[in-house]
N, C-alpha and C positions, 0 to 999 in steps of 0.2 A: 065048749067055746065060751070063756071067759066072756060077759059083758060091757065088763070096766079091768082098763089097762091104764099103765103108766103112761107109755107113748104108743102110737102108731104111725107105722111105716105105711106109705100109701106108693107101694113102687118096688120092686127086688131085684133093680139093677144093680151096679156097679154102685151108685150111688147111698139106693136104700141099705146093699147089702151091708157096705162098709157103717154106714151109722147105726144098723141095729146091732151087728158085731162090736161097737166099743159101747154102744149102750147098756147090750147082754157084758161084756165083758166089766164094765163098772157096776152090775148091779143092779142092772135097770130092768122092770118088767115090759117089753116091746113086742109086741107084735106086727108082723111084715103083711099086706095083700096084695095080690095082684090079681090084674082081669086075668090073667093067660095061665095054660095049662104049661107046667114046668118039664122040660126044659123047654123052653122058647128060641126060636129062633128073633134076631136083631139086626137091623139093617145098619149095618158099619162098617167103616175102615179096617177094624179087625189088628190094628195096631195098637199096642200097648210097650208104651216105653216111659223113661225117665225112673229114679231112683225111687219113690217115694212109690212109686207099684210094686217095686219088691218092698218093701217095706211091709205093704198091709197084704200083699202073700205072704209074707215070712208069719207074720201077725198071726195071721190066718190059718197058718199053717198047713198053705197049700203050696207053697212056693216048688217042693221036688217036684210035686203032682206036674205042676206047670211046666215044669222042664220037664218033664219026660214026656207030655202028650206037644209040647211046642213043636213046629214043624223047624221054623228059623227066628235067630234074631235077627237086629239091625246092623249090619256093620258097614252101609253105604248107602247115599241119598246123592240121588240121578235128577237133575233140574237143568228144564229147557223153556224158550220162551217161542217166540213166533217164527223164530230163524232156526228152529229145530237145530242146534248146533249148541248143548245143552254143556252144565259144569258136572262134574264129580266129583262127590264129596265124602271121602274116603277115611272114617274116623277109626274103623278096627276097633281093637283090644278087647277088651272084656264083656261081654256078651251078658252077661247074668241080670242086665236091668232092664232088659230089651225082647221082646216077644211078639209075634205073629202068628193069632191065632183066633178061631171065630169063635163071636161072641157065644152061640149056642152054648161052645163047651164053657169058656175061664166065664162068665155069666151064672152058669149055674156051680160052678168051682165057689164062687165069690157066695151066692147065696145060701149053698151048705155049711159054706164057712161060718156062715153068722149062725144055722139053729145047733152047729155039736156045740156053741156056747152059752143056748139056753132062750134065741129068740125063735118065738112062735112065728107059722105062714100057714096062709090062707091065699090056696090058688082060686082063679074062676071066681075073683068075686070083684065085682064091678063099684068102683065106689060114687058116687052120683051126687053126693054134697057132705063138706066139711061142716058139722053143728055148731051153730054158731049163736052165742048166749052173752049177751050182755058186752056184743067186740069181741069175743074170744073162744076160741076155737076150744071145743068139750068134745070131738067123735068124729065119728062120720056116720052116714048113710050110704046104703050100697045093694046093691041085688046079690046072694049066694044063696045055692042051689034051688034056684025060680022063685024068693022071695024076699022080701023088703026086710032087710036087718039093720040094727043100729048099733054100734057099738062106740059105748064113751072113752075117755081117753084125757088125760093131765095137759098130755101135749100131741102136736101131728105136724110129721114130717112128712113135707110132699116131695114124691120121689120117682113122680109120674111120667116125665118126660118132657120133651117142647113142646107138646102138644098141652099141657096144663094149663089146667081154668080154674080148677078148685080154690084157688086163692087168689081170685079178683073180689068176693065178697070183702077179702080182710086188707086187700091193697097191693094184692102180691100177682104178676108182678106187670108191669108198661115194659109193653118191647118200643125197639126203634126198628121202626119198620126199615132203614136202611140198611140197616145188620142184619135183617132174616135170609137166611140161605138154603137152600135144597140142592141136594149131593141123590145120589141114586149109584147101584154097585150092585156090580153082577159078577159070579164065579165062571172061568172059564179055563180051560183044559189045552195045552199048545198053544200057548204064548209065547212068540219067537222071543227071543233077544233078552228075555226075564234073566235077570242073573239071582241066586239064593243069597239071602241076606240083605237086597240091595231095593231101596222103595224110593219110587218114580215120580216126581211132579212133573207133568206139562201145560205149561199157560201160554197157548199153541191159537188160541183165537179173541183175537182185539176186542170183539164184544165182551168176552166174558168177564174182564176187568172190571175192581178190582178183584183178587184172588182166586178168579176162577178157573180151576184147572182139571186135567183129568190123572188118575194115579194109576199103578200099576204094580203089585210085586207078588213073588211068590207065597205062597202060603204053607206046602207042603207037596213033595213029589210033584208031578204037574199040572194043577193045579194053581191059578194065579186070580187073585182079588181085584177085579178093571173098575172104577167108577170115575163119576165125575163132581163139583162141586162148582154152584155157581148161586150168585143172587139171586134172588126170588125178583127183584126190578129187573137185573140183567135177563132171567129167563121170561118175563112177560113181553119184556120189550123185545125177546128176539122172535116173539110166534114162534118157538118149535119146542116139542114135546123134549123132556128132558134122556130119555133113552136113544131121543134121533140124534142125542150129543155122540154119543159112545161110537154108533153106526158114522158119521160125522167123520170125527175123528182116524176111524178103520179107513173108513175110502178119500181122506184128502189130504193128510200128511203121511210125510215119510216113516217117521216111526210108530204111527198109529198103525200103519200097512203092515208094519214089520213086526206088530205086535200081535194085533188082532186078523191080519192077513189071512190064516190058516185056523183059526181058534174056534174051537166049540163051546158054545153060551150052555153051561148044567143050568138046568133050572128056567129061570127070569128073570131080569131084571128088576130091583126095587129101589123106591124112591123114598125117601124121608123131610122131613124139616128142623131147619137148624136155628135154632134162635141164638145166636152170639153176640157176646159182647166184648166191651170194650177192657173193661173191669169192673169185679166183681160188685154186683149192685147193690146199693141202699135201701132197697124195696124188695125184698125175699125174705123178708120176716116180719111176722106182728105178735098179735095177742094171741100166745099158747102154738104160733104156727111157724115155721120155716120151711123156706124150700131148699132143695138141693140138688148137683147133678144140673140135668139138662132142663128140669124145672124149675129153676134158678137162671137158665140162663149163664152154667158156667162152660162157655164154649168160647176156644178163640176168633175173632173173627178172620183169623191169615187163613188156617189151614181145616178149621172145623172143627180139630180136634178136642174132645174132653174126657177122656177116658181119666185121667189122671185126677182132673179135675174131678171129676164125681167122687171119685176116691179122697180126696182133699177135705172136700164136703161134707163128705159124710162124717170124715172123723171130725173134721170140728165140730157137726151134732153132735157127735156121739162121746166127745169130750168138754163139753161145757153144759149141757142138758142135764149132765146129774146132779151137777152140783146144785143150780136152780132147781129142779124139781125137789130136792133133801128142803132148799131153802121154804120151798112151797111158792116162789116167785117166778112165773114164764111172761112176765108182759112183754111188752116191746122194749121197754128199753131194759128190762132185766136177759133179752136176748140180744142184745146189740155185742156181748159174749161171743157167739157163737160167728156174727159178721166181722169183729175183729178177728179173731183167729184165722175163718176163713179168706177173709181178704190179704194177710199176713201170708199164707201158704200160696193161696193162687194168683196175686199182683203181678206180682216181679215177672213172672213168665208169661203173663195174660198181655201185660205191655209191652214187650218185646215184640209180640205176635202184633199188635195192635199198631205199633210204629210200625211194624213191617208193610200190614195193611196199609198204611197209609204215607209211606214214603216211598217202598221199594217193589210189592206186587200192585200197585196202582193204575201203572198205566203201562203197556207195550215197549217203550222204547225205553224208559228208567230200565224196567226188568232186563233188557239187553244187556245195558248200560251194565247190572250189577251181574252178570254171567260173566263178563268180557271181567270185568275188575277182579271178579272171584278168582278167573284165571292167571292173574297175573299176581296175586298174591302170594310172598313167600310160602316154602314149604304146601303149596298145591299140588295135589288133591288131600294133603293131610289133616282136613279140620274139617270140623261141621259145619254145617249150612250156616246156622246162626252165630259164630263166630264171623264168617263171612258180611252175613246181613249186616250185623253191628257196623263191622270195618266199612263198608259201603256209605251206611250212613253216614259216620262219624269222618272220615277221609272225603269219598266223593262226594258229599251234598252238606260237609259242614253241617251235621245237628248234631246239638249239644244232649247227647242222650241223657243225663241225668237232669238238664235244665229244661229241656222241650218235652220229654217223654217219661218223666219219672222214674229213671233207670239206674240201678244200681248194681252191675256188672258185678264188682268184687261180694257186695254181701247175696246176692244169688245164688253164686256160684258156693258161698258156705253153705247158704242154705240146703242147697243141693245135697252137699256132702254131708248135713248133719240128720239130714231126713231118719236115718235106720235108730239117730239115738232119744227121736222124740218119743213119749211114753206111750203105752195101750192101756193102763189106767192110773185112777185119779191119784 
């Protein structure tokens, strides 16, 4: 074990995996750690979609892999509000950028991806402070196998999760306590009414607003992923345990009955925390450090989701850190690099989610408001949700999405489509 490395990864999710893969892939000497013995399980939605995830499979050169262990993609998104009398939203076609599947496995897919191109890991080892020298980040500290090891480092990516502190010495990063959210999801077996391919929002109870709802879809065979997501204010303020949501749910709506009605809980439930934001922050980097992923805080605040985003992240580590490290320069503002790129990949869709938060899953009766509209929109059930949302906004409530919300529909939507032709090295 090497005691001086180029970068290290502190983290071997989705996140760290993808930035030590284009780190290894440009040349870069990086080594990954993590506290847990591999494969790991990961308390998630288990959902992986949008274009720019095949992208760093194909990269990766895991993408068959993942089509052949995938149980299903997406090709329908089921949304009800308090009046259980829900839209569908029926987009079909082409399946290849859309996947459903638990983290345990595409997790550790993502992590072998990054060492057959040459980055080092190190499981089971606890890292317990970034070294920090003169403002800038030189290493870490950490416990592996029962003793105090240190290892230096040019640069360090933290890629540790929401639950990250490692970079409050360097500035990284102030949450808003507003945005903290906890989601919890349990695997269950006979779940009536599950259709394959088709993932379930319910924002079924007024407290839980804004965006709190519980999900639902198939996984593989029968087999179905149930959780829920809610504020960490909305959960204080309601007094009840976040598992007695799920139980909740099963005994006092209609389609909660008809879901979990007959269904067997594998396992236990598990709960997590979400630090989301609004858009990607100004505070996830300093002297020799960045964060990334969920340690960053790249989560939306509508739906929770960041899977994609960590993959975002990583590659804008993993593409602008070589060239600074060749230069010998990581300060702060020689990685503001790395924040433009990533806030250029993750904006456009971060704000969308973020308007949505805050015009359309807000309150109870809006969310009505925008099922009833959904439905009456041309060519319905034929578009996705967030075509919908936009229409909502933009028709029922007059916002000027690119004046009020930063939004820009048409170059998104390139962006989208040009994601497979951005590069994997420099």
């Amino acid at each position: 074990m090497l005691n001086k490395r180029q970068v290290i990864v502190v983290g071997s999710g989705p996140a760290g995996a993808s930035a030590a893969f284009y780190l290894a892939t440009n040349g870069v000497d990086v080594l990954m750690v993590d506290k847990e013995t591999w494969p790991r399980d990961k308390v998630c939605g288990d959902s992986q979609a949008q274009n720019f995830v095949s992208k760093v499979y194909k990269d990766m050169g895991i993408y068959e892999e993942v089509q052949k262990v995938c149980g299903y993609g997406i090709r329908k998104a089921f949304y009800g509000g308090v009046k259980e009398d829900p839209a569908m939203f029926d987009f079909g076609g082409d399946l290849s950028n859309s996947f459903l599947l638990q983290r345990r496995i595409i997790d550790d897919m993502l992590r072998r991806g990054a060492m057959r191109v040459g980055a080092d890991f190190l499981e089971n080892f606890e890292v317990t402070e970034v070294i920090r020298e003169r403002g800038f980040a030189k290493g870490i500290r950490g416990i592996y196998g029962g003793k105090l090891v240190e290892l230096r480092a040019d640069a360090v990516i933290l890629a540790n999760g929401s639950h990250n502190n490692l970079g409050k010495p360097f500035g990284i990063m102030h949450l808003d306590p507003e945005l903290v959210y906890i989601a919890a999801r349990g695997y269950f077996r006979n779940v009536r009414g599950a259709e394959p391919g088709c993932f379930e929002e319910h924002l079924v109870f007024p407290e839980m607003y804004p965006s709190g709802y519980f999900w639902s879809f198939l996984l593989r065979d029968d087999i179905a992923n149930v959780g829920v997501f809610i504020s960490e204010k909305s959960l204080i303020k309601s007094n009840c345990r976040l598992e007695d949501y799920i139980t909740r749910w099963r005994d006092t709506t209609r389609i909660g009955g008809e879901r979990l009605g007959e269904s067997e809980l594998i396992g236990e439930i598990k709960g997590w925390r979400l630090t989301t934001s609004r858009e990607v922050r100004d505070d996830i980097y300093g002297n020799g450090i960045l964060a990334v992923g969920d340690a960053g805080g790249h989560i939306n605040c509508h739906s929770g989701g960041g899977f994609e985003f960590a993959l975002q992240s990583g590659y804008a580590a993993g593409m602008t850190l070589p060239d600074l490290l060749k230069k010998g320069d990581v300060s702060r503002e020689a990685l503001r690099a790395f924040y433009e790129l990533d806030a250029q990949l993750i904006n456009p869709f971060m704000k969308i989610n973020t308007a949505v938060h805050d015009k359309v899953s807000c309150d109870p009766e809006i969310y009505e408001r925008f099922i009833a509209f959904a439905k009456e929109m041309p060519d319905y059930p034929n578009f996705d949700q967030y075509t919908a949302y936009c229409m909502f906004m933009m028709v029922e409530q007059d916002v000027d999405l690119t004046e009020e919300c930063g939004i820009d529909l048409v170059a998104m939507n390139q962006q989208q489509a040009n994601y497979e032709q951005l590069p994997s090295k420099l």
